[in-house]
DSSP file (Angstrom, degrees, kcal/mol; ACC not computed):
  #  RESIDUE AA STRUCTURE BP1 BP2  ACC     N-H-->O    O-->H-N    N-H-->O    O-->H-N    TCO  KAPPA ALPHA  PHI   PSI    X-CA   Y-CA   Z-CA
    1    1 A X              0   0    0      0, 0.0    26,-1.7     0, 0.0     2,-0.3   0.000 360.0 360.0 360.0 149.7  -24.5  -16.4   56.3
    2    2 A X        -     0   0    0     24,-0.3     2,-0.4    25,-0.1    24,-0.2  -0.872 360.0-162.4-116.0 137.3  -21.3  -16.3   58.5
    3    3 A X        -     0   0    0     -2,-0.3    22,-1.6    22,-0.2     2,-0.2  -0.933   5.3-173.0-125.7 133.4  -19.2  -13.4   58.5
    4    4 A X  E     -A   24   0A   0     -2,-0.4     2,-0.9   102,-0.3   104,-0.8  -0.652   5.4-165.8-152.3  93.3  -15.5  -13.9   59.9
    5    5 A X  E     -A   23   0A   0     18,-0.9    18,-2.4    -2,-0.2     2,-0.1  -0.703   7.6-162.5 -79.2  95.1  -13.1  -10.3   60.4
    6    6 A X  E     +A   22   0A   0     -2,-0.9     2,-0.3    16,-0.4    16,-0.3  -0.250  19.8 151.9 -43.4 143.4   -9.4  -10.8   60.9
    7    7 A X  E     +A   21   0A   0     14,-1.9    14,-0.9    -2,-0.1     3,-0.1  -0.926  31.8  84.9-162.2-162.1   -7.2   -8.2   62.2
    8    8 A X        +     0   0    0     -2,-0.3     2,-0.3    12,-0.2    11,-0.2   0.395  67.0 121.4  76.8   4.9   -3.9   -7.7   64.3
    9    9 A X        +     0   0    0     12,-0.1     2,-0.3     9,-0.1   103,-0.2  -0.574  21.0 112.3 -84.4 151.7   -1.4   -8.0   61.2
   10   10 A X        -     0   0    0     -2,-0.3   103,-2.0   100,-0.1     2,-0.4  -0.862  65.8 -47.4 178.4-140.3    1.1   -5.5   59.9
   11   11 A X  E     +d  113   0B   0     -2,-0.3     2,-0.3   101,-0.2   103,-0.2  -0.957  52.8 152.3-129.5 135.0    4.7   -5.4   59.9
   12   12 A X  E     -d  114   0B   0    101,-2.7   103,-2.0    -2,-0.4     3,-0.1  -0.959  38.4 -82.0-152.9 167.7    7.2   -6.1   62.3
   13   13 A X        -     0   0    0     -2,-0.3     2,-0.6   101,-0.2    -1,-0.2   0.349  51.6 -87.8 -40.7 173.7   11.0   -7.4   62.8
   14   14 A X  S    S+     0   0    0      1,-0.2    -1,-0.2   100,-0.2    73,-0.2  -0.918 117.1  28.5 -83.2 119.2   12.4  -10.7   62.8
   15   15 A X  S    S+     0   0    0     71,-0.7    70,-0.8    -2,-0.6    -1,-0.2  -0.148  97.6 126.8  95.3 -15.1   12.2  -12.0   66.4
   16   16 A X        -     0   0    0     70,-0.2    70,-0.5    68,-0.1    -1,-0.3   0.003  56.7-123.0 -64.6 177.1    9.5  -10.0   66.9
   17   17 A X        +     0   0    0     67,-0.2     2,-0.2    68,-0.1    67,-0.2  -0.850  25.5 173.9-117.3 160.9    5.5  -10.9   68.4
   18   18 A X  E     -E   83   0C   0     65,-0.6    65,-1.9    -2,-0.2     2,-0.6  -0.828  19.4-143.7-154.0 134.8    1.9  -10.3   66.7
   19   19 A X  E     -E   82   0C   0     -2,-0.2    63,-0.2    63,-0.2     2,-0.1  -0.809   8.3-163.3 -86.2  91.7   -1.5  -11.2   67.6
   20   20 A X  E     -E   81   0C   0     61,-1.6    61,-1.1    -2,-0.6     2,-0.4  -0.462   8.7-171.6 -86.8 156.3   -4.1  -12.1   65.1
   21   21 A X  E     -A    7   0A   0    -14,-0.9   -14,-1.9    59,-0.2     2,-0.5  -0.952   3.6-163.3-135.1 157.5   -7.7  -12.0   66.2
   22   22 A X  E     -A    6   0A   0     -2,-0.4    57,-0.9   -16,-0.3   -16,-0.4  -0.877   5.0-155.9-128.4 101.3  -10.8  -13.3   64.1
   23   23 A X  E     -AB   5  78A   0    -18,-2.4   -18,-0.9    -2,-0.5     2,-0.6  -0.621   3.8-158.0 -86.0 132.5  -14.3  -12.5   64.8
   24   24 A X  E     +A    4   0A   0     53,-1.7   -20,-0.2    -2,-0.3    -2,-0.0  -0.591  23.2 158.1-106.0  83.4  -17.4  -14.8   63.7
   25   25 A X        +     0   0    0    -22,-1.6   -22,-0.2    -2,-0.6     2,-0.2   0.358  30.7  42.8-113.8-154.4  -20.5  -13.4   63.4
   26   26 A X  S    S+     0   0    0    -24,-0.2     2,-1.6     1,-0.2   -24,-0.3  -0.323 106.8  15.5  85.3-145.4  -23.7  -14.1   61.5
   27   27 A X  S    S+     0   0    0    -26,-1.7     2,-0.8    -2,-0.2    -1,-0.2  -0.547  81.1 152.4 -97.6  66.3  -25.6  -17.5   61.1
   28   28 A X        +     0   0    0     -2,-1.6     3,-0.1     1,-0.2    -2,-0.1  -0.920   7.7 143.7-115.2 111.0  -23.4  -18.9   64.1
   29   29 A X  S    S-     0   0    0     -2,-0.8     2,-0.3     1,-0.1    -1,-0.2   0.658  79.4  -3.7 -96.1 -57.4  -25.5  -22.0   66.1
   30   30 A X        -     0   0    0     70,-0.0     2,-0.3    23,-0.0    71,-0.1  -0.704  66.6-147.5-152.2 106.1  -22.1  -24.7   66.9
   31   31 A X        -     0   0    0     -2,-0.3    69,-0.2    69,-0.1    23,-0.1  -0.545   6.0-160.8 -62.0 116.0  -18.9  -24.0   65.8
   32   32 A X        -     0   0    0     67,-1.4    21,-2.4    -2,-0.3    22,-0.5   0.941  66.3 -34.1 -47.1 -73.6  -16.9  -27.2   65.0
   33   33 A X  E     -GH  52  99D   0     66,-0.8    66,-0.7    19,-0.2     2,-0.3  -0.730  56.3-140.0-155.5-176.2  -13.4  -25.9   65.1
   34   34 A X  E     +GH  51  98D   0     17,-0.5    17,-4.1    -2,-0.2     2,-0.2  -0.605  25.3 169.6  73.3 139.1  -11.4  -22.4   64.0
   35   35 A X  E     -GH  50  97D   0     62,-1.7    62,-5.2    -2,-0.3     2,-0.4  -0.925  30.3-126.2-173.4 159.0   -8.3  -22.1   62.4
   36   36 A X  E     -GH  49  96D   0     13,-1.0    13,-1.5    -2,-0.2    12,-1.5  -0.917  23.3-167.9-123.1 160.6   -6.0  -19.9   60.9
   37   37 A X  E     -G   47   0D   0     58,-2.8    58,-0.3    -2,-0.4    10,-0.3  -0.443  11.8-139.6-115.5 165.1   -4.2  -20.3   56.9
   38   38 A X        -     0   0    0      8,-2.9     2,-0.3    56,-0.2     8,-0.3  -0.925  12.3-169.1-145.0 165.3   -1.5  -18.6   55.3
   39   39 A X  B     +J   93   0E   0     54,-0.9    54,-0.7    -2,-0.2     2,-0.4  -0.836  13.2 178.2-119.9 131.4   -0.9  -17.2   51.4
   40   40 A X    >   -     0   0    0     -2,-0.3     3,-0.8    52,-0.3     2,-0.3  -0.807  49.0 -77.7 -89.4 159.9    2.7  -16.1   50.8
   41   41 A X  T 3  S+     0   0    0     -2,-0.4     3,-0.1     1,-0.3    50,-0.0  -0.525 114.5   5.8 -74.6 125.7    3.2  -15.0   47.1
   42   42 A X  T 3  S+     0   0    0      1,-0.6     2,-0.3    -2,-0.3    -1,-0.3   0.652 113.0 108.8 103.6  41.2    3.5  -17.5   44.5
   43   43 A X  S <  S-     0   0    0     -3,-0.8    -1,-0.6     3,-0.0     2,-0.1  -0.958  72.6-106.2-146.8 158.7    2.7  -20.1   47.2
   44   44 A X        -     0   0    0     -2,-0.3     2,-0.9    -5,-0.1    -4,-0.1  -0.365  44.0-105.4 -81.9 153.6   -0.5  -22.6   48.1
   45   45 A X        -     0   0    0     -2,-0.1    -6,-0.2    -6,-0.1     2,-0.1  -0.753  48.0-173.3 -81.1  93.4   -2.4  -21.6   50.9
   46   46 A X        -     0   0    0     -2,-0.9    -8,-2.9    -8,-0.3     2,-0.2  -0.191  27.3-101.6-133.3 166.1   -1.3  -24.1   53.7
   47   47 A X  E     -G   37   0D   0    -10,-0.3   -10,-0.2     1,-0.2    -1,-0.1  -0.525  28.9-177.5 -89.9 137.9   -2.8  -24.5   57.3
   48   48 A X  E     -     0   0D   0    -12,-1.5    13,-2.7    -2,-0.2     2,-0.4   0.683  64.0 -12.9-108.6 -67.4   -1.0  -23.0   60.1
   49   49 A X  E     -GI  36  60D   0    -13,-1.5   -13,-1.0    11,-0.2    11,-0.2  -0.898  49.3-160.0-152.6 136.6   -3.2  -24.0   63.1
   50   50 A X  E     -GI  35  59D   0      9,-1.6     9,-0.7    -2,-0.4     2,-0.3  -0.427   8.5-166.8 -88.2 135.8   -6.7  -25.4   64.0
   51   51 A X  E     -GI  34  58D   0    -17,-4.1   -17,-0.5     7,-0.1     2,-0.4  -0.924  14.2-133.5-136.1 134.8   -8.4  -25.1   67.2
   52   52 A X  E     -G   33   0D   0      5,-1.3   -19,-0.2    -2,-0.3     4,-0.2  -0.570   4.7-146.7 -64.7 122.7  -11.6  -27.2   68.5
   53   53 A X  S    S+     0   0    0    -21,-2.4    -1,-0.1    -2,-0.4   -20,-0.1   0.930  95.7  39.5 -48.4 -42.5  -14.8  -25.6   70.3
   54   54 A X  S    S+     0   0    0    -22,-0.5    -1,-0.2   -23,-0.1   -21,-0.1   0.985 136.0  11.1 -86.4 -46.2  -15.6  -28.2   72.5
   55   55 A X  S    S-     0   0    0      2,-0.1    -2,-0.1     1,-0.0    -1,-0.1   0.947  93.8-130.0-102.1 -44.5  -11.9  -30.1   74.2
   56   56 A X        -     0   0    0      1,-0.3     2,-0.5    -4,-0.2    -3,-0.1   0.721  40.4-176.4  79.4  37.4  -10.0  -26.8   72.5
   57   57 A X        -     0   0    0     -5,-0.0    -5,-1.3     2,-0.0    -1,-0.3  -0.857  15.3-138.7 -87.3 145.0   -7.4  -29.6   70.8
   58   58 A X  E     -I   51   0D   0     -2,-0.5     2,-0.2    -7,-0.2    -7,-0.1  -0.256  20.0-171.3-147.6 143.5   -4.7  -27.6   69.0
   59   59 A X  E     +I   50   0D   0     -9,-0.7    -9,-1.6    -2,-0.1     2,-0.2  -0.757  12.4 177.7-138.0 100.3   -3.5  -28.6   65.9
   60   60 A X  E     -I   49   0D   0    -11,-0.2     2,-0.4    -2,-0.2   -11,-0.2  -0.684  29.8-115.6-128.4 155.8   -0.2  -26.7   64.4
   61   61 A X    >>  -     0   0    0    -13,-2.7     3,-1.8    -2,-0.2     4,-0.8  -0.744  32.9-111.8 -85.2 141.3    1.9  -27.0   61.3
   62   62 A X  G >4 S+     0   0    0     -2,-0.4     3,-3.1     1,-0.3     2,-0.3   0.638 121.9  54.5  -5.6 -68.6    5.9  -28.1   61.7
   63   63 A X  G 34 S+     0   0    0      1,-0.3    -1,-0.3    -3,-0.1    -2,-0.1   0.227 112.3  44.5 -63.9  19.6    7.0  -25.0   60.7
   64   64 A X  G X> S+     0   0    0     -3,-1.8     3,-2.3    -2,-0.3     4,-1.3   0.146  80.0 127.0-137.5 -26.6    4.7  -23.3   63.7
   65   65 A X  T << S+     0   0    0     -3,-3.1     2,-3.6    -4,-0.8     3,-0.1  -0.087  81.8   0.7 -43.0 161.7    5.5  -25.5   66.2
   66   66 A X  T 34 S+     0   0    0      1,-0.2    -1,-0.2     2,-0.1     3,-0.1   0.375 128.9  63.9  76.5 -25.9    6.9  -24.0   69.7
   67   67 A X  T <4 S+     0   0    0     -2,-3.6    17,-3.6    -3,-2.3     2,-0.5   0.876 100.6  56.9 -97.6 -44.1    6.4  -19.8   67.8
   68   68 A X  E  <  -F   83   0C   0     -4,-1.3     2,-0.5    15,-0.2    15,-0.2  -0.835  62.0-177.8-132.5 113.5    3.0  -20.0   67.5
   69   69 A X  E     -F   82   0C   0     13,-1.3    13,-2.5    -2,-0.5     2,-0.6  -0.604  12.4-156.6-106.5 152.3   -0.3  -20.6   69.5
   70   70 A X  E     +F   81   0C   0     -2,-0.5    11,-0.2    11,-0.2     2,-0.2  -0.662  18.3 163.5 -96.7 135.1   -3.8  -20.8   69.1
   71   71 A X        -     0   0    0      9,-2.4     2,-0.2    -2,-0.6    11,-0.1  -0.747  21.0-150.2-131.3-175.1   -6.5  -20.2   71.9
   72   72 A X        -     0   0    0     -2,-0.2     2,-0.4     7,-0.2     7,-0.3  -0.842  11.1-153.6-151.5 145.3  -10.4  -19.5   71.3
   73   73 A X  B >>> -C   78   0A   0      5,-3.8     4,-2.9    -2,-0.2     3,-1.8  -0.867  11.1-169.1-114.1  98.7  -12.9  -17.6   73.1
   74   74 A X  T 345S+     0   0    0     -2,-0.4    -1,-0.1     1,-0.3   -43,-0.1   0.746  80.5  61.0 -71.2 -14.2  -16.6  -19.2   72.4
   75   75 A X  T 345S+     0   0    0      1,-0.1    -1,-0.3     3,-0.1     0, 0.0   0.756 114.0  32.0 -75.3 -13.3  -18.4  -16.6   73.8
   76   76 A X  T <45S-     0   0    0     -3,-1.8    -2,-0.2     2,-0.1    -1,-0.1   0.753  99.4-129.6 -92.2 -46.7  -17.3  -14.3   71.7
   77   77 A X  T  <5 +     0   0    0     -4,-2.9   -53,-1.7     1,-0.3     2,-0.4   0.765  64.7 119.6 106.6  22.8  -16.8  -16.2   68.8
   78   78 A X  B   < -BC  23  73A   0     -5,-1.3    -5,-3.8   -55,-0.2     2,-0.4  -0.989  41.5-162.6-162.6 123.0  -13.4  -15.2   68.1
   79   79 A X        -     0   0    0    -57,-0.9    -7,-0.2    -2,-0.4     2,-0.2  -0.966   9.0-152.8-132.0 164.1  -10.2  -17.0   67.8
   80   80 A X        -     0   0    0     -2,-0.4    -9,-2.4   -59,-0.2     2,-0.4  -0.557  14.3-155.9-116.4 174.6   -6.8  -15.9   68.0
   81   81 A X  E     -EF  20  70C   0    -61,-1.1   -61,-1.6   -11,-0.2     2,-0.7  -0.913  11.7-163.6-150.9  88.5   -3.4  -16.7   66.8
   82   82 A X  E     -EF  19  69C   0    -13,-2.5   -13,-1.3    -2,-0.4     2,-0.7  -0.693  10.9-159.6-105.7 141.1   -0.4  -15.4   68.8
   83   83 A X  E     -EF  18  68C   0    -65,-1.9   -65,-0.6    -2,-0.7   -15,-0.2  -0.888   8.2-173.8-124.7 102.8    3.0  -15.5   66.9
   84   84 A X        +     0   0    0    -17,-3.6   -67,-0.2    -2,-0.7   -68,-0.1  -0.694  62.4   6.2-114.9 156.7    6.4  -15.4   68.6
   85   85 A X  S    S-     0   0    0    -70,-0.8    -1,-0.3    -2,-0.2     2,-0.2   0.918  83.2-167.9  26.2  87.9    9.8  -15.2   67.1
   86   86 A X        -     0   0    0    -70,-0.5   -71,-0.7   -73,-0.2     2,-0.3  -0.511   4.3-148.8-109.7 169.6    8.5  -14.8   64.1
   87   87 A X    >   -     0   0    0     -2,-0.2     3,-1.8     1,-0.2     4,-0.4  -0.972  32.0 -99.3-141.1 164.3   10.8  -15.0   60.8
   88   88 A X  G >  S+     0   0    0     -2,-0.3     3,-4.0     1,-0.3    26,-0.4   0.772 117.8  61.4 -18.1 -76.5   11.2  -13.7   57.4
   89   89 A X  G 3  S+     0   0    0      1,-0.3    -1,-0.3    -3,-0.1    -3,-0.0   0.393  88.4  72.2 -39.6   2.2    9.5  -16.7   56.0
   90   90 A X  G <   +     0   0    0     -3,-1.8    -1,-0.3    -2,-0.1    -2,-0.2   0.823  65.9 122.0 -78.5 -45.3    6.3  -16.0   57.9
   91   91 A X    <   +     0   0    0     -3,-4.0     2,-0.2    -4,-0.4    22,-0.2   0.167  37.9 101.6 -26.5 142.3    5.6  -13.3   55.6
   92   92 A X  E    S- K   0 112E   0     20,-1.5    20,-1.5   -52,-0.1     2,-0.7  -0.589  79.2 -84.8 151.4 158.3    2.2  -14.0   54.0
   93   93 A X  E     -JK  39 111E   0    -54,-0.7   -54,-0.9    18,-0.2     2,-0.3  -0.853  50.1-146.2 -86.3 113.2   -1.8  -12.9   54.4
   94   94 A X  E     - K   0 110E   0     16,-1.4    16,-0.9    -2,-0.7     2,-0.3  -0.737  11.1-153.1 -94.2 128.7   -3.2  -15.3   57.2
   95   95 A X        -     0   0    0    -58,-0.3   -58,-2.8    -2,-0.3     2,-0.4  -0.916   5.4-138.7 -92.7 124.3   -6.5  -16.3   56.8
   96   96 A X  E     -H   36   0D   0     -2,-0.3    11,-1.3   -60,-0.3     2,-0.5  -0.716  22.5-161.1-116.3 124.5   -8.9  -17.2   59.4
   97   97 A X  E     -H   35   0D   0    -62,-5.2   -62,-1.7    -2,-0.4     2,-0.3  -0.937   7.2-156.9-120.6 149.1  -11.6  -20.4   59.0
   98   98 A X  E     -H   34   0D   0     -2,-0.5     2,-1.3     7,-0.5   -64,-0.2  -0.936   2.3-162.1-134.0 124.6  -14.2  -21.5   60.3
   99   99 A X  E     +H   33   0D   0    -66,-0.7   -67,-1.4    -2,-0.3   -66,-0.8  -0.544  13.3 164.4 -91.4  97.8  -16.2  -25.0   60.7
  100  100 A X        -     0   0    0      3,-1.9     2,-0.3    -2,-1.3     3,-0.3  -0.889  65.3 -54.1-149.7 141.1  -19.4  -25.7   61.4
  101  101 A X  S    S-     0   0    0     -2,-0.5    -2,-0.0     1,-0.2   -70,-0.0  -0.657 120.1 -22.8  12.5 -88.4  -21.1  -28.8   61.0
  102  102 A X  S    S+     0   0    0     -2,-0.3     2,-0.4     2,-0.0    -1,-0.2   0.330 126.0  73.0-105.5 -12.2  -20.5  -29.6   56.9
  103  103 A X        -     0   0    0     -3,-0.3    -3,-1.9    -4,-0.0     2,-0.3  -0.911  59.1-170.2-120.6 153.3  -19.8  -26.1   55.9
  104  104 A X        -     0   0    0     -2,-0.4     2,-0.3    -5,-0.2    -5,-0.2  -0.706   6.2-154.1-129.0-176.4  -16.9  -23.7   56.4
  105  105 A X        -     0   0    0     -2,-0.3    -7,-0.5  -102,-0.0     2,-0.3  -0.780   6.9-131.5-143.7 171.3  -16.3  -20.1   55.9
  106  106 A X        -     0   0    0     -2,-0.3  -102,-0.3    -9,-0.2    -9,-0.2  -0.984   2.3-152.0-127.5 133.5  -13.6  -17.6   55.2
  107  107 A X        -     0   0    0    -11,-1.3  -102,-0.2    -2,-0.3     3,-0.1  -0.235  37.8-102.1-103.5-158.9  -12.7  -14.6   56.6
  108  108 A X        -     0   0    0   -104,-0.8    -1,-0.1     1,-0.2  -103,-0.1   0.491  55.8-105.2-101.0  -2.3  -10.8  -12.0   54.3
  109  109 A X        -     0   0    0    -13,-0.1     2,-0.3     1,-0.1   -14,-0.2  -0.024  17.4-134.4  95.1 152.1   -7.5  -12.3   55.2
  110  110 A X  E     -K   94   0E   0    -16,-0.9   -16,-1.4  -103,-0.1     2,-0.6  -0.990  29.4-126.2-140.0 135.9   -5.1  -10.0   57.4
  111  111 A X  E     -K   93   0E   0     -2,-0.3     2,-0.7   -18,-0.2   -18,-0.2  -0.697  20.9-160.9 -91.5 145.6   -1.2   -9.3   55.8
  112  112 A X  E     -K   92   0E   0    -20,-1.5   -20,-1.5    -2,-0.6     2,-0.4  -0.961   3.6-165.9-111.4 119.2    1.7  -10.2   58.0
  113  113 A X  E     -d   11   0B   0   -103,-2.0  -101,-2.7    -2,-0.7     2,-0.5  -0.949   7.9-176.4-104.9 106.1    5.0   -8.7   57.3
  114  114 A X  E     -d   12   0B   0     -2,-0.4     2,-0.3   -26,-0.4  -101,-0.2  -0.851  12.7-162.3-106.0 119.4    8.4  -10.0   59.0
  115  115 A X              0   0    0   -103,-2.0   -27,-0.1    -2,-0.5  -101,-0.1  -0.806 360.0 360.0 -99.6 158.7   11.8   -7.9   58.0
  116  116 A X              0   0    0     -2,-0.3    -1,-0.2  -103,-0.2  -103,-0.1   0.404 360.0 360.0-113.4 360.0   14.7   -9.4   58.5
């Protein structure tokens, strides 16, 4: 079993920064890739951005581009998500995944809050 703990979310302005962090713990042998999701309410749960263990190539969605980046640390197990100039529309509970080989996991989700 894989176990995977989010944290760093809460609420902050518009223009503001936050850091999400993810831990992976468990039945962990070779992590494939990492990524974090988002929920807003009434909305599908879309990908924000992916990162690979091995080359560490980055994957982001539009609306992410240029605000938000993804690093990884494999020795810990833990990647993160750092979120600049961030905007109303951001709002949502970000989710953290993780792939490895044919199965993936989920962690439980962290809420992010932007006021405008």
């Amino acid at each position: 079993q894989v176990q995977l703990v989010g944290s760093g979310g809460g609420l902050v302005q518009a223009g503001g920064s936050l850091r999400l962090s993810c831990v992976a713990s468990g039945n962990i042998f070779r992590i494939t890739a990492m990524g974090w999701y988002r929920q807003a309410p009434g909305k599908q749960r879309e990908l924000v951005a992916t990162i690979t263990s091995s080359s560490g190539s980055t994957n982001y969605v539009d609306s992410v581009k240029g605000r938000f980046t993804i690093s990884r640390d494999n020795a810990k197990k833990t990647v993160y998500l750092q979120m600049n100039s961030l905007k109303p529309e951001d709002t949502a509970v970000y989710y953290c995944r993780l792939w490895q080989r044919l199965d993936n996991y989920w962690g439980q989700g962290t809420q992010v809050t932007v006021s405008s």
